[in-house]
C-alpha positions in Angstrom: -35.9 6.5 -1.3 -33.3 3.8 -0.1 -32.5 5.7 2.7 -35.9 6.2 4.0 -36.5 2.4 3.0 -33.8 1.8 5.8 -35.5 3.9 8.2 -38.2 1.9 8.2 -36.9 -1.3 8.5 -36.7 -2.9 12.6 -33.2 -3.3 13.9 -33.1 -6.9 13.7 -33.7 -6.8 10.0 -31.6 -3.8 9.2 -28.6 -5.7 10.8 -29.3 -9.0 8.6 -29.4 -6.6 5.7 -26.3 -5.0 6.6 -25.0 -8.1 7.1 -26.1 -9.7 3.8 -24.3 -6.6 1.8 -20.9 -6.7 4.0 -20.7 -10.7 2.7 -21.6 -10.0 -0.6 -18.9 -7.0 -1.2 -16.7 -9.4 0.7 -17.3 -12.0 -1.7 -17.1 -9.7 -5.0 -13.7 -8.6 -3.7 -10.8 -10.3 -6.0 -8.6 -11.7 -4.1 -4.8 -12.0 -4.4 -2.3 -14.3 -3.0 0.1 -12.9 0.2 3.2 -10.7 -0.9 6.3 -13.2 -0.4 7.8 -11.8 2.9 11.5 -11.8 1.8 12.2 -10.2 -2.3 15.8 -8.3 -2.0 18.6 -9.0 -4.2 21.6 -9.1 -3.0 23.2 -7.9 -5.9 21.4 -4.7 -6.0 22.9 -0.9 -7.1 21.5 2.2 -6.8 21.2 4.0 -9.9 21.1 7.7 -10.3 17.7 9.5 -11.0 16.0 13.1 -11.8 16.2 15.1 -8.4 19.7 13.3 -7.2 22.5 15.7 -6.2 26.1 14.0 -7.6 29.3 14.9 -6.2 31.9 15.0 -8.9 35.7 14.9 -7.9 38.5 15.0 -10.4 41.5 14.5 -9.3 44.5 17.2 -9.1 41.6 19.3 -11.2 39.7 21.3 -8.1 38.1 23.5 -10.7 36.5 20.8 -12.2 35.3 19.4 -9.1 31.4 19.9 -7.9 28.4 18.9 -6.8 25.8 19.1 -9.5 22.1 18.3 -9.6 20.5 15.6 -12.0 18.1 17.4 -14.1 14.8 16.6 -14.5 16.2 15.2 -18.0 18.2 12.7 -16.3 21.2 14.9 -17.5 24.1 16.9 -15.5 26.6 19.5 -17.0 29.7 20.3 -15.5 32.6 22.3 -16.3 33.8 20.9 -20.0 31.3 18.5 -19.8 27.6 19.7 -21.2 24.1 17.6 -21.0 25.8 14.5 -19.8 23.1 11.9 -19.3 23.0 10.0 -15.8 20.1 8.8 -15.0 19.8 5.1 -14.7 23.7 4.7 -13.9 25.9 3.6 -11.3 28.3 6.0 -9.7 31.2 4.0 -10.7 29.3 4.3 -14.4 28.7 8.1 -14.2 32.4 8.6 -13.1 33.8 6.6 -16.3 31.8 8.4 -18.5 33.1 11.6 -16.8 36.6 10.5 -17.5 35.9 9.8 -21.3 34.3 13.5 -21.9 37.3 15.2 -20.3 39.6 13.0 -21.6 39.4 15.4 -24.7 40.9 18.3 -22.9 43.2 17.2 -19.8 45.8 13.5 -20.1 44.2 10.7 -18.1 41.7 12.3 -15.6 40.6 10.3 -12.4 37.0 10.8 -11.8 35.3 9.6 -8.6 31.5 10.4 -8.6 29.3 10.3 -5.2 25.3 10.9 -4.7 24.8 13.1 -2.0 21.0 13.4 -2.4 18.9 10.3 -3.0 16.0 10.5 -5.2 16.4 7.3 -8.0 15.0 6.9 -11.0 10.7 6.9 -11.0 10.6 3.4 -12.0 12.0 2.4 -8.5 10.0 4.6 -6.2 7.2 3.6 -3.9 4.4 5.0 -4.4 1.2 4.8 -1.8 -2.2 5.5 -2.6 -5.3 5.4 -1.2 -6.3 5.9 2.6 -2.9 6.7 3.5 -2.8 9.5 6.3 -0.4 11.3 3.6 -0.1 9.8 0.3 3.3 9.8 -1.3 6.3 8.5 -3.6 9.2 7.3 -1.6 13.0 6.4 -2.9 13.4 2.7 -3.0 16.1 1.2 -0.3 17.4 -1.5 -0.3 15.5 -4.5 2.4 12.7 -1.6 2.8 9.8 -3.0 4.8 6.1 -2.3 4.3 6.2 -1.3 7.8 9.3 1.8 6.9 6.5 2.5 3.9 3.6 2.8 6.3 6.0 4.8 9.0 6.8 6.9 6.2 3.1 7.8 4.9 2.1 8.7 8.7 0.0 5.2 8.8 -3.7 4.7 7.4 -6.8 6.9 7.9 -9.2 5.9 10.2 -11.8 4.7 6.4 -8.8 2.8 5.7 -9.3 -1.4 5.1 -5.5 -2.1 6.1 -6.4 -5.8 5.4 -7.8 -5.6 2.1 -4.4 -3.3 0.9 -2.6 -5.0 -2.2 0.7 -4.2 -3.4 0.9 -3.3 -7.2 4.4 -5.0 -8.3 5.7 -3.7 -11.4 8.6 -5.2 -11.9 6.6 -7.9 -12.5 4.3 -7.5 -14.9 1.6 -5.5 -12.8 0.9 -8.6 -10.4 -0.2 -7.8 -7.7 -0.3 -9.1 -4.1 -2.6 -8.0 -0.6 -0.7 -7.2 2.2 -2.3 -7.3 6.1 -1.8 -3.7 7.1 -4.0 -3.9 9.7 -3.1 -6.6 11.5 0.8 -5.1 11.2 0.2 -1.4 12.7 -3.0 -2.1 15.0 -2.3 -5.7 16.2 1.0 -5.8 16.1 1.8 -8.7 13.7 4.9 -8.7 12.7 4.3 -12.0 10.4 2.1 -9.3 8.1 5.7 -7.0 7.4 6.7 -7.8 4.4 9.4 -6.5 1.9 9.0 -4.1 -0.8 10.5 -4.4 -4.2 11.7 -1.2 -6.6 8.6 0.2 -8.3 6.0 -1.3 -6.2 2.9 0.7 -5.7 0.7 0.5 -2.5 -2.9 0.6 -3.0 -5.2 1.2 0.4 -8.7 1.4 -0.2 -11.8 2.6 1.9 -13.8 0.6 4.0 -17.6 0.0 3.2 -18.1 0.7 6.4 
């Protein structure tokens, strides 16, 4: 019935209709302030999460040494050393608690621990929803760009309302922020890039039209 009610309408009338209903969605959207263009710490460390491949080298002790993968329990288990937890640790950290656990079999070991296979923890990925050409969860690194994000994802579909995208910022209480992708991958902008923070999710929705 609403459809054929369109049909009937003249052109000059169905545009002012149109028009009327663009506004009004326009002005029920909520709106958010910008995402702060610059949000890296300097003092920021990688920790270890499920998925990340550690390579463990103990020193004068080659048949100790490996590379392991991190569980999906956030745990690894080496040679003397069972169901070791990792996640959410430093390599430095990961390497100390090495040394303690062999500590009980061989005099003073020397640890040194290094991720070969990034993955982190899934409280610091990006994720990106929506009308992304291919939706995903990224690792986090460090002075990441929305632009790297949308480069990632492959861009937006062409129902995609770039300018009406919002990030979801979870390391701060769920606040969230709208982002211009639009006017950063089909204008060029490079005032819209702004940088992404551990956890954030991206949220792209349609456009009405």
């Amino acid at each position: 019935m609403v459809r054929s009610l369109f049909l009937k309408m003249p052109g000059g009338v169905l545009c002012a209709v149109l028009l009327s209903f663009a506004v009004l969605v326009a002005g029920c959207a909520k709106s958010y302030p910008p995402a702060p263009a610059s949000v890296a710490s300097a003092d920021y460390n990688y920790v270890i999460g499920p998925g990340d491949s550690v390579n463990i080298v103990v020193w004068r002790n080659p048949e100790l040494s490996m590379s392991v993968p991190v569980r999906p329990d956030g745990r690894i288990t080496t040679p003397l050393v069972e169901d070791l937890p990792a996640i959410g640790k430093s390599a430095h950290t990961l390497a100390r608690d090495i040394e303690k656990a062999l500590s009980n079999y061989i005099r003073d070991p020397v640890v040194t621990v290094v991720v070969t296979n990034f993955v982190g923890p899934y409280s610091e990925q990006i994720r990106v929803v929506g009308e992304a050409a291919k939706p995903q969860v990224l690792s986090y690194r460090q002075q990441m760009t929305l632009l790297d994000v949308m480069i990632a994802v492959g861009g937006m579909t062409d129902f995609a309302d770039g300018n009406h995208a919002t990030i979801l910022r979870t390391s701060e209480g769920n606040k969230q922020y709208s982002v211009r992708l639009k006017d950063l991958l089909k204008r060029g902008d490079v005032s819209a890039n702004v940088e992404v923070k551990p956890g954030d999710v991206l949220v792209i929705p349609q456009s009405w039209f």
